[in-house]
C-alpha positions, 0 to 999 in steps of 0.5 A: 605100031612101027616094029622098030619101036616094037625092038626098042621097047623090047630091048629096053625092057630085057635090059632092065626088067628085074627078073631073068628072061631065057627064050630057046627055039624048038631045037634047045638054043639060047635066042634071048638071054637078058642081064638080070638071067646072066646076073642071075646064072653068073654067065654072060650072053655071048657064052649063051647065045646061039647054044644049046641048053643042055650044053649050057647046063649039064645038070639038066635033061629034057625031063628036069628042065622047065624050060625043054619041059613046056617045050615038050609038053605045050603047057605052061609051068607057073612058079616051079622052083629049080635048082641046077648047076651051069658048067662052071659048078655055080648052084642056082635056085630059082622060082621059074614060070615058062610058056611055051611059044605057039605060031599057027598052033605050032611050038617054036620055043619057050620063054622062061621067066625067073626069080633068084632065090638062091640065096634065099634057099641057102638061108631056108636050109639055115633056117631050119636046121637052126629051128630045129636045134632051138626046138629039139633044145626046148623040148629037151627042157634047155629053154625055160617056158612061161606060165600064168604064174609070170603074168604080174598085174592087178589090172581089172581088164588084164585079169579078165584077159588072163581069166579067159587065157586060163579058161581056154587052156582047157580045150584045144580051140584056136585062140587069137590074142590081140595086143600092141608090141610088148605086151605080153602076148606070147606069154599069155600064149605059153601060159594058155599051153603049159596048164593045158593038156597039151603041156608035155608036147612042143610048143613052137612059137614062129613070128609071120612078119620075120620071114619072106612068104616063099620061106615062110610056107616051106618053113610051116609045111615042109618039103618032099625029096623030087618035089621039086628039083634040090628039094629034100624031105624036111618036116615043117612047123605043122609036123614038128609041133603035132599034138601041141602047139603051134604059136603063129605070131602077127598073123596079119603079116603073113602074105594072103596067099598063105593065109588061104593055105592056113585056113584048109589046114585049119578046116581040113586038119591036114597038111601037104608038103610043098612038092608033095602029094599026101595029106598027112593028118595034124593035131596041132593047136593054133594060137595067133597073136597079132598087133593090130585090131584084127577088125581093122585088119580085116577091113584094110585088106592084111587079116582074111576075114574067112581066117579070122571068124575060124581062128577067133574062137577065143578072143584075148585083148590084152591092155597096154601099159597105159591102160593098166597104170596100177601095175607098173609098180607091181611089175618094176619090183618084179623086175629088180627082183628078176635081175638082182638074181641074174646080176647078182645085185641087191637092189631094193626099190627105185626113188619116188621121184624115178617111180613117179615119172615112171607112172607118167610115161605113156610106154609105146613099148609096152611091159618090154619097155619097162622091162628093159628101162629097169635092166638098163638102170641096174646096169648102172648102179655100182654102189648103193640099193636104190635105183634113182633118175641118174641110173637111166641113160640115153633115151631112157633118161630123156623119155622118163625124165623131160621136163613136167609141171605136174605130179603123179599122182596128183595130191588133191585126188579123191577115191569116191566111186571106184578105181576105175572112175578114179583113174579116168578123174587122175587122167582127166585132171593131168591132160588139163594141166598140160593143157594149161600149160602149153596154152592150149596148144595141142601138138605141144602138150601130146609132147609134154604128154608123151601121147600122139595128138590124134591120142590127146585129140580123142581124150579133150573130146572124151573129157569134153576139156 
């Protein structure tokens, strides 16, 4: 290839590639330094270029730097992380990975290649001081725990959840809860450790989706002071919530990577610091929660299927709202009652109009919808002891109450066989009447249902309607 199209390619390439590149020659001068290091560094290149590294950052020697390092050293450092000052005093954190540059088996120089995490240090150290006030306060009983007591419902399929949830408070084996968003799946879990033996000790709830793996790790195992440069010594979740437990929710968003770190842990019962060089022993339970079917988790490359035999000891599937219609009203006059304490109101049922579209909806927010419907409608009652259709305002009011050509329950049904049977003849009889309705028209009638198609789709052919 022509070496001109070789410089251009190369050019372009440092002006836009996202991470920062700084190459220095054998002697510690700056020969290349691209856009996003001087976005990253606060420096421009021709403040750079041509000097010395170590003049260039005064917090540096030849030892803590990565780059003099492969220099030195001919090998390469892969995801080191590094904090440092430059001459102006601006504190940089930055996850490096250097290569030393060989001709005829000679080093000439090194190529550094960074991403900023400065700012997302600054918010690791947030986080955690900020985690460890909200434990050291849970732990010194500021924060009210669950217990199976909280649990409402008379769903077969759901007791037998709590049945298992109960069950399984008397070990300490892992235990992995699959339900959708909002249905009580922390609960089950807070329930699972207040009746255990593990009940006087922390317990620590951490969500895997709500943090950038790089955070995550540090957050879950810790760091040791000189692990890496601007590293402190801070125990992780691991260690903070030892002979308790540790709840790791939606499991199937954490990065795979740090999925393997979890399952040596789980094996090895043990933990590292990152930087550092013991294994300090454990005595933790592990609990996971995750909102997606952990087989079709596994399948789709999210859940490692190693992590998910060894977290699956117990099993809890917990039922959406949906499944579980004979509970709504049991839960929405647990509800009044819990915000007529807190509001200070005195509320004492919800109509029958309300309650009867209330059985209909499909609840994609699960007990968390439902919950928060009924806080939002006691806002809203100023006078009276009745909450009614008006009560409910914005998508609440237009979710519950759209336009519907049919009660709930239907007055024809007939309890012959069981409750069960006797739901699915209810369902069955509802879906055909939207169907009729809409004239058959599916998409329609899953929007008068309030379902997803491909949701109506497999009832029609379930109901062979």
């Amino acid at each position: 290839m022509d070496n001109n199209i070789l410089r251009s390619v190369l050019s372009v390439l440092l002006k836009y590639i996202d991470e920062g590149i700084h190459v220095i020659d054998k002697k510690g001068n700056t020969i290349i330094y691209n856009n996003a290091m001087e976005r990253l560094e606060g420096l421009k290149s021709e403040d750079v270029l041509g000097k010395n590294l170590l003049d260039i950052f005064p917090s540096l020697d030849e030892n803590t730097s990565t780059l003099y390092k492969a220099l030195t050293e001919g090998s390469p450092i892969i995801d080191r992380y590094q904090t440092y000052t430059n001459r102006e005093g601006y504190k940089i954190t930055s996850l490096n990975s250097t290569i030393p540059l060989l001709l005829d088996d000679e080093i000439i120089g090194s190529l550094e290649i960074s991403k900023d995490y400065t700012g997302l240090k600054s918010l690791y150290d947030k986080i955690s001081t900020l985690q460890q006030e909200i434990i050291n306060k849970e732990n010194g009983g500021g924060t009210r725990h669950y217990s199976f007591k909280d649990l409402i419902g008379c769903n077969l399929n759901f007791l037998n959840a709590v049945s298992v949830a109960q069950k399984a408070s008397r070990s300490s084996s892992t235990v992995l809860i699959y339900g959708e968003t909002g249905t009580g799946k922390e609960l089950v879990a807070q329930g699972i450790h207040s009746s255990g033996n593990r009940h006087g000790k922390p317990f620590i709830a951490q969500n895997c989706a709500a943090l950038p793996e790089d955070l995550l790790e540090g957050i879950l195992f810790g760091t040791v002071k000189g692990g890496f440069t601007g590293a402190v010594n801070r125990p992780g979740l691991f260690e903070q919530a030892n002979g308790g437990t540790l709840l790791l929710d939606e499991i199937n968003s954490m990065n795979i990577n740090l999925q393997s770190k979890l399952l040596r842990i789980l094996q090895e019962g043990s933990i590292r610091r990152i930087g550092g060089v013991n294994d300090l022993p454990i005595d933790v339970r592990i609990i996971a929660t995750t909102n997606v079917d952990p087989i079709k988790a596994v399948d789709n490359g999210t859940l490692r299927d190693d992590l998910y035999y060894r977290l699956n000891v117990v099993n809890i599937t917990i039922p959406p709202l949906r499944e579980r219609r004979e509970d709504i009203p049991l839960l929405i006059r647990h509800f009044i009652a819990l915000y007529n304490k807190a509001m200070t109101k005195d509320i004492w049922y919800i109509s029958e109009d309300a309650e009867r579209s209330m059985m209909a909806y499909s609840w994609p927010g699960n007990v968390r919808e439902l919950r928060n419907y009924i806080e939002g409608a006691m806002n809203m009652v100023s006078s009276g002891h009745i909450i009614s259709r008006e009560h409910f305002t914005g998508t609440a009011q237009s979710n519950l109450f759209r336009e519907k050509d049919y009660d709930f329950p239907p007055k024809d049904y007939e309890l012959k066989i069981s409750l069960d049977h006797t739901l699915l003849m209810v369902e069955k009889k509802i879906i055909s009447d939207a169907l009729k309705k809409c004239e058959g028209n599916i998409s329609k009638c899953a929007r008068v249902l309030n379902i997803k198609r491909q949701t109506l789709q497999h009832k029609i052919k379930k109901f062979n309607l």
